[in-house]
DRENLUM-980108 format. One record per residue: residue in three letters; x, y, z of N, C-alpha, C, O in turn. Coordinates in steps of 0.2 Angstrom, whole numbers, plus 5000, padded with zeros to 4 digits. Layout:
<recs>
ALAXYZXYZXYZXYZ ...
</recs>
This chain:
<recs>
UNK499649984910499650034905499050074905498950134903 UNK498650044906497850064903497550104910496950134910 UNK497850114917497850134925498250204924498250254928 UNK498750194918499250244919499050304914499350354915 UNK498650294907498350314905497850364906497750424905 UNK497450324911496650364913496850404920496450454921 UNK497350394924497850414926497950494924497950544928 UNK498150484921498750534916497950584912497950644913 UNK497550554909496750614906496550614911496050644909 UNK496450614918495950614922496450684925496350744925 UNK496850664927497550734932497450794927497350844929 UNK497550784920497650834916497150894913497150944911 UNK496650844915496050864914495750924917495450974915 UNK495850874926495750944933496150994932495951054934 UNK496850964930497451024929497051104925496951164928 UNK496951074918496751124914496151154916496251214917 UNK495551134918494851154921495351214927495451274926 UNK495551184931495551214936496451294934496551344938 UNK496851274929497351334925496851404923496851464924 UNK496551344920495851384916495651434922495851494922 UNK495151404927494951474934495251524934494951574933 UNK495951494937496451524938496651604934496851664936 UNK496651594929497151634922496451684921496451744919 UNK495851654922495351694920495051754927494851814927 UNK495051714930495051774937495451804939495351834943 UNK496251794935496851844937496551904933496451954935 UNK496551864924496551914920495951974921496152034919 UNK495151954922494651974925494952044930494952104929 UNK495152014933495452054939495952104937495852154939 UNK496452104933496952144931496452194925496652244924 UNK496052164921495452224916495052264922494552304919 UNK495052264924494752334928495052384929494752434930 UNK495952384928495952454930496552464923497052494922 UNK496252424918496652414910496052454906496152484901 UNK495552434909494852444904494452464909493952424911 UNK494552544913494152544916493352554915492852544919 UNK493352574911492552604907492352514903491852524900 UNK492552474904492152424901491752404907491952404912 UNK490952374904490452344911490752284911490952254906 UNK490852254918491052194922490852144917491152094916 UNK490452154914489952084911490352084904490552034901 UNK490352134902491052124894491752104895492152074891 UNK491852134903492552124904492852054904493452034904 UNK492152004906492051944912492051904903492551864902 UNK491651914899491551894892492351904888492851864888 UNK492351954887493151944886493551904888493951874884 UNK493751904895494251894897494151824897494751794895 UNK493551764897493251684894493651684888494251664887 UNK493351714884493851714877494351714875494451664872 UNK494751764878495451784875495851734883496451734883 UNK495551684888495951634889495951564887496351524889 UNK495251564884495151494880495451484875495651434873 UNK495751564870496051564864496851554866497251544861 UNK497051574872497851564875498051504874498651484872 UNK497351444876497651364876497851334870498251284869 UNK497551384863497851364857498651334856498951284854 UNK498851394860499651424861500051374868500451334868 UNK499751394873499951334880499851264880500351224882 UNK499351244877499251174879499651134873499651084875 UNK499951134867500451114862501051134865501551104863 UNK501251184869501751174870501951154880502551144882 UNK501551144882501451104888501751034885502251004886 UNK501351004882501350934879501850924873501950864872 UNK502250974870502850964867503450954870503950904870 UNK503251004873504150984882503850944884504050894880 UNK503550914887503250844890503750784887504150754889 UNK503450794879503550744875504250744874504550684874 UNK504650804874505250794872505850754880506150704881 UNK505450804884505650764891505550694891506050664893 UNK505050674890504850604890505350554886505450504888 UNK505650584880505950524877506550544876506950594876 UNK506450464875507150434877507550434871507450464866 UNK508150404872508650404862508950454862509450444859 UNK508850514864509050584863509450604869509450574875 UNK509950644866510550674870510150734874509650764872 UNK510350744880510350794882510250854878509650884878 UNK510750864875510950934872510450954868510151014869 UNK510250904862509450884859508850924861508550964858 UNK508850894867508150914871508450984873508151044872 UNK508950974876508951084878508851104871508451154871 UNK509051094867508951144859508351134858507951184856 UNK508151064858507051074854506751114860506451164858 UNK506851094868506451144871506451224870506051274871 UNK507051224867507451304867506851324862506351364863 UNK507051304855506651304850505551304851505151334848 UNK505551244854504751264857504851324861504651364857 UNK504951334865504651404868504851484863504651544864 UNK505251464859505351524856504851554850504751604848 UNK504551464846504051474844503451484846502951504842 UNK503351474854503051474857502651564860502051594860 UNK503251564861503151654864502951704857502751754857 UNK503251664852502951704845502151714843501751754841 UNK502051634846501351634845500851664849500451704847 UNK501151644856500851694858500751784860500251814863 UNK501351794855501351884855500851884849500551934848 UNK500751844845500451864839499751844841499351874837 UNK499451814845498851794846498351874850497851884850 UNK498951904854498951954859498751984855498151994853 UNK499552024851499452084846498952094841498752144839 UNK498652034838498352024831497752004833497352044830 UNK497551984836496651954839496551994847496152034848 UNK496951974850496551984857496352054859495852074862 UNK496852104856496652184857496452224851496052274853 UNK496552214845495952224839495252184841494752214842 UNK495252124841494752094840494252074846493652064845 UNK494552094851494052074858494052124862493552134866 UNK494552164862494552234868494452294861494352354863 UNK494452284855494252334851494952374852494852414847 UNK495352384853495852444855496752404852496852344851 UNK497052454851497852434849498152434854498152474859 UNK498452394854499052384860499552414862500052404859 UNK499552434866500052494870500552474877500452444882 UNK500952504875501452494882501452524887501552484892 UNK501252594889501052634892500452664894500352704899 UNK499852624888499252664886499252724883498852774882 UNK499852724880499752784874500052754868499752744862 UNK500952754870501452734865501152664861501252614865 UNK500852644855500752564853501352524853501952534850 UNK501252474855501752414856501752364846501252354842 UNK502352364847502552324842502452244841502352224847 UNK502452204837502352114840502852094843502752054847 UNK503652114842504152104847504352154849504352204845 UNK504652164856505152194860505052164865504652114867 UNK505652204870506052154876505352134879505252074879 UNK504952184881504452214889503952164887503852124891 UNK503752154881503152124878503352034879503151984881 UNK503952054875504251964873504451934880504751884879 UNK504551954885504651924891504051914895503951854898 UNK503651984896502551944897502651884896502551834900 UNK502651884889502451794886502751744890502451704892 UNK503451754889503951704891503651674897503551614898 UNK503551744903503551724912502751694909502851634911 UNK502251704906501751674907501851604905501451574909 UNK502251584901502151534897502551504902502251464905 UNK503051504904503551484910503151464915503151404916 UNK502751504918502451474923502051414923502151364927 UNK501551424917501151384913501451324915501051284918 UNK502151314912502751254909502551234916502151184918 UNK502951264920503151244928502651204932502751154935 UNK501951234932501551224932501351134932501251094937 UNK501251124923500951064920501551014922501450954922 UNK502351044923502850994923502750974932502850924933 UNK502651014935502450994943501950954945501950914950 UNK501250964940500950904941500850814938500550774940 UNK501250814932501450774930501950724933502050664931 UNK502450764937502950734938502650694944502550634946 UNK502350744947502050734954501550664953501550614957 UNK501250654949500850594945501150534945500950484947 UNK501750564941502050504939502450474945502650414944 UNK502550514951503050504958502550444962502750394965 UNK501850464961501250444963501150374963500950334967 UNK501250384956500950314952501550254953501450204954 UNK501950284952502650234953502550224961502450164962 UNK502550264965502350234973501850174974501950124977 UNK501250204970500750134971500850074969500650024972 UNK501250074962501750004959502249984963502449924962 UNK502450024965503049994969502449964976502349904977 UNK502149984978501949964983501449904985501349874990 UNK501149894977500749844975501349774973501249724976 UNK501749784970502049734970502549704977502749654976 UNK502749744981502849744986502249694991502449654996 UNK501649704990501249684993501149624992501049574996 UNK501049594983501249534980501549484982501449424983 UNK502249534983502749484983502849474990503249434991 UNK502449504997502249485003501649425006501549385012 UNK501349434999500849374999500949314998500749265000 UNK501249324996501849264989502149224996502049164998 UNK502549284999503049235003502549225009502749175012 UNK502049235011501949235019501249145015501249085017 UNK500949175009500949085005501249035006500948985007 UNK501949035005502248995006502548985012502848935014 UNK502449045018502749025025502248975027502448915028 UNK501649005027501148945030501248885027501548845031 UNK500948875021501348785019501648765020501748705019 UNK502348805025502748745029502348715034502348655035 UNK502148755038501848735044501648645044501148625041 UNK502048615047502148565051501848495047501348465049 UNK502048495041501648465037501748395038501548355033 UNK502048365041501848285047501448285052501348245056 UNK501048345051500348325057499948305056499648265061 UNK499448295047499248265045499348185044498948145044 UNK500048185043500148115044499948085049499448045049 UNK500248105054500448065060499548065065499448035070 UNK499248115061498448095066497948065062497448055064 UNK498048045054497748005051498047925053497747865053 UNK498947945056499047835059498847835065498747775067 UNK498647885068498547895076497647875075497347835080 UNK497447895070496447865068496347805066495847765068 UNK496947785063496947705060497247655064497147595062 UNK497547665069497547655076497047615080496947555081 UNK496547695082496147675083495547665082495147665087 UNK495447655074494947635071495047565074494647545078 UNK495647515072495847445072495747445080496147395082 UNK495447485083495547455091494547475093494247455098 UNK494347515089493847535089493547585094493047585097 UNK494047615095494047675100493447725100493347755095 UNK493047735106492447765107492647845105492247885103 UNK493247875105493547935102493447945097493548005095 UNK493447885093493647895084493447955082493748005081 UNK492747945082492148005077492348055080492148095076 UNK492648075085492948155088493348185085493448235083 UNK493848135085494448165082494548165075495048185073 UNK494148145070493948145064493448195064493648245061 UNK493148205067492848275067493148355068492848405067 UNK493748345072494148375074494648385070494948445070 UNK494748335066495448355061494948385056495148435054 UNK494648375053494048395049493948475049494048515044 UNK493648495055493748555054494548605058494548665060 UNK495048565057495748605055495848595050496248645048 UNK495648565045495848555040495548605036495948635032 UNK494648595036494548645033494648745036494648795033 UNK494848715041495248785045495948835040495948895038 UNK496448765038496848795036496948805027497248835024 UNK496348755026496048745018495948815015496248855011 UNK495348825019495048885016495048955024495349005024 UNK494748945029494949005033495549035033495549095031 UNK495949015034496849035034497149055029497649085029 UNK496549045022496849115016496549155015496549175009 UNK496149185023496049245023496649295027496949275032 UNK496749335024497349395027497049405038497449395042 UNK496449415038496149425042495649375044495349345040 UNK495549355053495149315055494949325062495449355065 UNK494449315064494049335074494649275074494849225070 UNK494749315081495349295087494749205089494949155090 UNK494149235089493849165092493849105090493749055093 UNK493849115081493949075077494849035077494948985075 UNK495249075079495849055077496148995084496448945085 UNK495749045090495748985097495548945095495948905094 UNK494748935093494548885093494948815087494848755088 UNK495248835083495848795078496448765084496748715083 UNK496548795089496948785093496948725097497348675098 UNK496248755100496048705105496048635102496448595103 UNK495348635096495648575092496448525092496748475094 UNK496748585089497448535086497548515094497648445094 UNK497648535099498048525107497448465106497648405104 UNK496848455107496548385108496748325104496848275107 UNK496748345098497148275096498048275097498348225095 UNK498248315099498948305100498948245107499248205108 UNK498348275109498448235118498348155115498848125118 UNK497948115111498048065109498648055109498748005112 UNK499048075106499948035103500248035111500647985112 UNK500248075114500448115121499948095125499348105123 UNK500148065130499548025135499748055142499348075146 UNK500448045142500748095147501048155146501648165146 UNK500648195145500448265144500048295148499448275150 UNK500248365150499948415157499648465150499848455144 UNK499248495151499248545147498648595150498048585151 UNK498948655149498748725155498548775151498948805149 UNK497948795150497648825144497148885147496648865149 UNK497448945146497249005149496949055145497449095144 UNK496449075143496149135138495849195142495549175147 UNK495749265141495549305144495449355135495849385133 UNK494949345132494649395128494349435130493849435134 UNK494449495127493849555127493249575122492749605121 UNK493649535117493349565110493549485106494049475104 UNK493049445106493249405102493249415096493649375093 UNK492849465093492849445084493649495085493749475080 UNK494149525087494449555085495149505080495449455080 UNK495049545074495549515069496249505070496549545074 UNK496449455068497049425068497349395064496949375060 UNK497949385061498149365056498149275054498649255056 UNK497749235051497749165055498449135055498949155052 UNK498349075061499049035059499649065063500149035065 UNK499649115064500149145068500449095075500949075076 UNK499849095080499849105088499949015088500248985092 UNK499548975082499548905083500348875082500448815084 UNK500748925078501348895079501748875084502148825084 UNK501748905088502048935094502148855098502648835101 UNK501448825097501148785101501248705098501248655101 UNK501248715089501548665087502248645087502448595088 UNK502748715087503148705090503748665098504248635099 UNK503248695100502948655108503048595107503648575107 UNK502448565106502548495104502948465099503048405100 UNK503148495094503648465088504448455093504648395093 UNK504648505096505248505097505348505106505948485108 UNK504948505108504848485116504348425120504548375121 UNK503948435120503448375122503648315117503848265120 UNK503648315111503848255105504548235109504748175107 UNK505048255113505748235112505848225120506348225123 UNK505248225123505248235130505148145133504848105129 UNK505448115138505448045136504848025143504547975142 UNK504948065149504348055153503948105154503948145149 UNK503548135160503048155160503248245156503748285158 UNK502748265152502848345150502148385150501548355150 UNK502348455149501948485150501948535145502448535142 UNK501348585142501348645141500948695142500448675144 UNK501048765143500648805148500548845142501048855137 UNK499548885142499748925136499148965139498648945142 UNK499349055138499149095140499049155135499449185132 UNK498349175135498049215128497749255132497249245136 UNK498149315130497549405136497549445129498049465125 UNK496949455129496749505122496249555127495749545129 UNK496649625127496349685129496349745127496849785129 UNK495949775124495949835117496449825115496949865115 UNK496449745111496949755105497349735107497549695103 UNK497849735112498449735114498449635115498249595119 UNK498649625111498849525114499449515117500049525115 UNK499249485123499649455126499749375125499149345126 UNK500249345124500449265122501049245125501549285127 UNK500949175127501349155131501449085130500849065130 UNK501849035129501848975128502548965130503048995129 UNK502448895135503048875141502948805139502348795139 UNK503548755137503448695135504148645140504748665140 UNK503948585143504548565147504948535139504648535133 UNK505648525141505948495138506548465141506748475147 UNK506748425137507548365139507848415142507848475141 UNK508348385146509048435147509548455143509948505143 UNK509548395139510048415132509748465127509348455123 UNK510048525128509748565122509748555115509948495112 UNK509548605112509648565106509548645098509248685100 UNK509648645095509648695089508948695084508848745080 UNK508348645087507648615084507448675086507648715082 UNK507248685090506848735092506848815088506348845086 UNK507548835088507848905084507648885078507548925074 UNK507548805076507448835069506848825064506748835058 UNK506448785073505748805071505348875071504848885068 UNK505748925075505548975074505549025067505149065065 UNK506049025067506349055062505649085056505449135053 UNK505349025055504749035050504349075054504049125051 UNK504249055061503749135063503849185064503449225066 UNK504649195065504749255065504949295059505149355059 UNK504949265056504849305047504049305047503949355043 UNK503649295048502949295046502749355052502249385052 UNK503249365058503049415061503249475060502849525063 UNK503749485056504049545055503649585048503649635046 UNK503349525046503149555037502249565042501849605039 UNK501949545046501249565047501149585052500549605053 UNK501649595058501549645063502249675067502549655072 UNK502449715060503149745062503449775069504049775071 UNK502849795073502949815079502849765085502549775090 UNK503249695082502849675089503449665092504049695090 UNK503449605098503749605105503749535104503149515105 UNK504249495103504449435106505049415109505649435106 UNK504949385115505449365119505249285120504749255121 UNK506049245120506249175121506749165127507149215128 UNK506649105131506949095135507049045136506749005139 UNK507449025134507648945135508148915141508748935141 UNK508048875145508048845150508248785148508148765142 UNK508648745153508948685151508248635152508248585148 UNK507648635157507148595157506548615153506248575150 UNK506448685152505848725146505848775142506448775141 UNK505648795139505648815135504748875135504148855135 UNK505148955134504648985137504549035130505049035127 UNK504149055128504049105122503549155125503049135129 UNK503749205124503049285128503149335119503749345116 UNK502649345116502149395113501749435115501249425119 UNK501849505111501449555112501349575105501849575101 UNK500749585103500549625096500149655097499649625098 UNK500049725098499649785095499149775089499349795083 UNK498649735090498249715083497749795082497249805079 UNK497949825085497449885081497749945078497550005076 UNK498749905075499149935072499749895067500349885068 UNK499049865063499549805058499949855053500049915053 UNK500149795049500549805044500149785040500349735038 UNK499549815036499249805031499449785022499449835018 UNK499549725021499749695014499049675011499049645005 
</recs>
């Protein structure tokens, strides 16, 4: 309310300042050959005047139709009858401010139709002047308002759109694989009770994924180098559970700080392991291949799997393919599923996100 407000005095404001210019250098400009013997400098002094004193009359009735248009409750009909009514008193006011002030009182002279003939406070020629002025006027403050208000409603609609993008892409990531922590906390207590010279590594290692996904991962944006290096991790203590496991790990960066969205690329890979290597009963592998080149990523993840296919895999995706449509709507993923592997290729354009 308080955005839509300041909004709203801040647009109306340049409006008027800048109506204002306008009307006084038309008018300036049309007294030269109305008043040709008056000096530029009375003319310029007048003409400030007699359109500061117009706003008496414009700006109540600018903000009258406003008001009537704005509200609500009222019949149509209503509103054409009060509008009809403000401009009529409107154009009164105005011819009276003309005939009674502006040409007695600041051009010194009586008003005339012709320059000769004196003009009356009403007839058609004169009462229609006013109208088109004040019409325009109208048109004018009703075009930038609306245009405001088309504005404003865009930013809210788009702000809440962005929310509610947060919101869900919040809760995408909390799904992610949330038996990994179990399973490398019994896999440590394991090998705590066996006293495994690895221990301290791999507690080091869950340690910082954890603080990975605690606090970096609810950044919108992260270096690609930081997001591999979360990678690398998790594949090292995977290989503890997986002993018979190949695993084929390929990177070509150009730019590592280049931003990335976290959490993305590590799916792919937990996947891998969740639904192929985990169901795999003898030796498996997975092949992962990362080309980042002005911006363009190339991703690839090939995982063996069972012969027996299976429906796990479609619907471990499914979560990153909703997190890829809401943060890089243009990208390019292709699946190929094979009765022995299971193959995933990405491309994303990171130097043309979908900024939320």
């Amino acid at each position: 309310m308080k955005t839509n407000i300041k909004s709203k005095l801040y647009t109306h404001l340049v409006f008027w300042i800048l109506y204002y210019i306008l009307e006084a250098y038309l008018d300036f400009y049309w007294s030269r050959y109305q008043f040709p013997d008056f000096k530029w400098q009375i003319r310029l002094q007048n003409t400030l005047t007699l359109e500061l004193g117009y706003f008496f009359v414009k700006v109540p009735l600018a903000y009258a139709l406003l008001y009537v248009y704005e509200k609500t409750g009222i019949s149509k009909l209503l509103k054409y009858l009060f509008s009809i009514l403000i401009v009529i008193f409107a154009v009164l006011g105005h011819r009276f401010f003309t005939h009674y002030i502006i040409y007695p009182y600041i051009y010194g002279v009586t008003e005339t139709l012709d320059g000769k003939q004196p003009s009356g406070l009403i007839n058609g020629l004169v009462a229609f002047n006013s109208f088109m002025d004040l019409i325009f006027m109208v048109g004018l403050v009703f075009g930038v308002e609306i245009t405001r208000q088309k504005n404003l409603l865009k930013n809210q609609i788009s702000m809440l759109k962005s929310e509610k993008l947060d919101q869900e892409l919040t809760m995408l990531k909390a799904q992610i694989n949330p038996h990994f922590l179990f399973n490398t906390l019994n896999n440590i207590y394991g090998m705590a009770l066996k006293k495994a010279d690895e221990t301290p590594d791999v507690i080091l290692q869950l340690s910082k994924i954890m603080r990975y996904n605690i606090y970096e991962a609810a950044e919108r944006h992260i270096s690609i180098a930081k997001d591999i290096e979360n990678i690398k991790d998790f594949i090292e203590i995977q290989k503890i559970r997986h002993r018979r496991l190949f695993v084929n790990f390929k990177e070509d960066i150009d730019n590592p700080s280049q931003e990335i969205s976290p959490l993305i690329l590590i799916q792919f890979i937990e996947n891998a392991f969740k639904h192929g290597v985990s169901e795999s009963l003898g030796n498996s592998f997975i092949h992962i291949d990362i080309r980042l080149k002005n911006g363009i990523l190339h991703y690839s993840v090939e995982n063996s799997k069972e012969q027996i296919a299976g429906d796990s895999t479609k619907i471990g995706l499914k979560n990153i393919r909703r997190q890829l449509e809401l943060l890089y709507p243009e990208h390019i993923l292709s699946v190929e599923d094979k009765n022995d592997r299971y193959n995933v290729k990405l491309t994303i354009d990171l130097n043309d996100t979908f900024s939320i």
